[in-house]
TORSENU-923146 format. One record per residue (C-alpha): x negated, y negated, z. Coordinates in steps of 0.05 Angstrom, whole numbers, padded with zeros to 5 digits, always signed. Each point is the difference from the previous one (the first is absolute). Example, Ala and Ser with C-alpha at 12.3 -4.5 7.8 and 13.67 -1.06 7.14 Angstrom:
// residues 2
-00246+00090+00156
-00027-00069-00013
This chain:
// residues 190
-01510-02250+02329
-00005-00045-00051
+00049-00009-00065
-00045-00036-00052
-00024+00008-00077
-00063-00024-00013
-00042-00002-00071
-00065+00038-00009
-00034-00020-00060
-00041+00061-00024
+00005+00036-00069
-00017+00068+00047
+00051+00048+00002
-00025+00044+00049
-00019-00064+00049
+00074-00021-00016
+00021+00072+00021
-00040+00005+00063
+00018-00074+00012
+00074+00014+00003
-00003+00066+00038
-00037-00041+00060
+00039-00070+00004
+00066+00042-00011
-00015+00031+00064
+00007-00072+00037
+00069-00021-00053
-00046-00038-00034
+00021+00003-00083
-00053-00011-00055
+00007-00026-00068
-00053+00006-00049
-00036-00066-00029
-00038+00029-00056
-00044-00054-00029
-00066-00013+00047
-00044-00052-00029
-00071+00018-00010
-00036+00026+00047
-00050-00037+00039
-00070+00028-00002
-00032-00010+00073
-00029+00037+00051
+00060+00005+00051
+00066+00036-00001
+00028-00051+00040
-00024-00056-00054
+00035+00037-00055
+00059+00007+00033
+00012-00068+00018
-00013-00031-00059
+00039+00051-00034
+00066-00014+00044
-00018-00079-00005
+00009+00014-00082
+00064+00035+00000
+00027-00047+00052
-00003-00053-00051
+00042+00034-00043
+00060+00030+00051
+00038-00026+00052
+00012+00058+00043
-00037+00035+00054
-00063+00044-00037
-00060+00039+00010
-00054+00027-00030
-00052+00055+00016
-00070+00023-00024
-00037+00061+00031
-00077+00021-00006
-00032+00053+00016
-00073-00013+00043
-00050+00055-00005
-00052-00001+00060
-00064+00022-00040
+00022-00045-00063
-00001-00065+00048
+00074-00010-00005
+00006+00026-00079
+00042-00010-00029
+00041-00042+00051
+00040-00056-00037
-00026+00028-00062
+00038+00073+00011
+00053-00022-00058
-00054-00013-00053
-00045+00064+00015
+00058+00049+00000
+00014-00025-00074
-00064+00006-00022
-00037+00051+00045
+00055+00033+00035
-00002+00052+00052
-00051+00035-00038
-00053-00048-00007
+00018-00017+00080
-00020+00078+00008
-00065-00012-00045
-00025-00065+00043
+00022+00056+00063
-00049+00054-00019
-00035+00034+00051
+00014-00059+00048
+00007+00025+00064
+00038-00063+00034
+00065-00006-00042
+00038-00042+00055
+00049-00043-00030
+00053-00055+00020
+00071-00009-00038
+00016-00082+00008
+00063-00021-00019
+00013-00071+00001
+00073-00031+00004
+00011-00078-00016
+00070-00022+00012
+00028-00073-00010
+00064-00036-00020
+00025-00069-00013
+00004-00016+00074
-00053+00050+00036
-00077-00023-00020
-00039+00073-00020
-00007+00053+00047
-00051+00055-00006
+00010+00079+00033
-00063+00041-00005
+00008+00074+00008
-00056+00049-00010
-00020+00077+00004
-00061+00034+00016
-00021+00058-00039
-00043+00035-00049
-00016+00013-00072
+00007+00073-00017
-00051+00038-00049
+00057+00021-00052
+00062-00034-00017
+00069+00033+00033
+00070-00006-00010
+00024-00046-00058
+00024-00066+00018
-00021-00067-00021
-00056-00044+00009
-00048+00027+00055
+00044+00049+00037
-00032+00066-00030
-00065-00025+00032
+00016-00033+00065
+00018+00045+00067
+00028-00042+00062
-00035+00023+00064
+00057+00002+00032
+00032+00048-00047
-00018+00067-00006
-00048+00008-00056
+00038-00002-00059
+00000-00065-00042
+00047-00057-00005
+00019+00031-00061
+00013+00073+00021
+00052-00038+00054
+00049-00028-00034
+00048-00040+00035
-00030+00015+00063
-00051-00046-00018
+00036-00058+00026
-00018+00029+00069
-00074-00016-00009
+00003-00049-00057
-00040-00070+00005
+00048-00019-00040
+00056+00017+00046
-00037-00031+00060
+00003-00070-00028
+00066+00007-00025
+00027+00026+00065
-00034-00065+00024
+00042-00050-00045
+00063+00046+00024
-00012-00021+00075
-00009-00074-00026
+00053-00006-00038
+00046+00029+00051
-00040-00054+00059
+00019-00050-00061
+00071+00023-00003
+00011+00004+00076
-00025-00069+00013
+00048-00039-00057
């Protein structure tokens, strides 16, 4: 196990939250970093992320990551993707439930996209993901696209009917359980 603090830079307190409950897990201690620059606008999670982390590490000199998530809906080619930030605040899940009418395919993919880097260790990118699919009414009351979003390998209800238990099927989770097994290879190896 690993003993480390590391920064995240998000503004997000329920990514913060589920952030610490997963890295804890490993010993690994999270402060928050709450200024992000502006976001990049681009096509890739992975992109974002990078450049993101690249920003911040210009401005600290510890360990930090950052992470941005998007949800990809099959029969929207990819929709809203990278752009899952801006069409919750101005859409929402109910306008995602509009574009979802009658559609018979609503299979859907949770990315999560984790870019890590310090002042000695060049960016490092963890992708995690979740297969799933858009319900036809929101459930549960949680943040961003939890009401509308059930994990396949869950058992029907929503990410936001789960609480906690999310974590088990989370994309987010996923990649962050990824930079946990790094850092710890890191740590191991110094």
């Amino acid at each position: 196990m690993c003993s480390t603090t590391i920064l995240f830079a998000t503004s997000n307190k329920h990514k913060l939250t589920e952030a610490k409950a997963i890295l804890s897990q490993v010993g690994i201690s999270i402060k928050q970093y709450p200024h992000r620059p502006p976001e990049l606008q681009a096509d890739s999670l992975e992109e974002i992320a990078r450049h993101s982390v690249e920003q911040i590490l210009q401005e600290v000199s510890h360990p930090v990551f950052v992470e941005d998530a998007g949800m990809f809906i099959h029969h929207l080619n990819g929709f809203p993707g990278p752009y899952s930030h801006y069409v919750l605040d101005t859409i929402g899940n109910v306008g995602i439930l509009k574009l979802m009418k009658d559609v018979e395919n609503r299979r859907a993919v949770f990315r999560s996209a984790v870019a890590f880097a310090s002042p000695s260790q060049h960016c490092k990118i963890f992708i995690g993901e979740t297969l799933g699919y858009i319900t036809k009414e929101i459930r549960g009351s949680h943040w961003g696209f939890d009401p509308v979003f059930v994990p396949i390998e869950g058992d029907g209800r929503t990410y936001a009917e789960m609480g906690a238990e999310k974590n088990k099927y989370s994309h987010r989770a996923r990649a962050l359980s990824k930079l946990a097994e790094w850092l710890s290879k890191q740590q191991q190896t110094t």
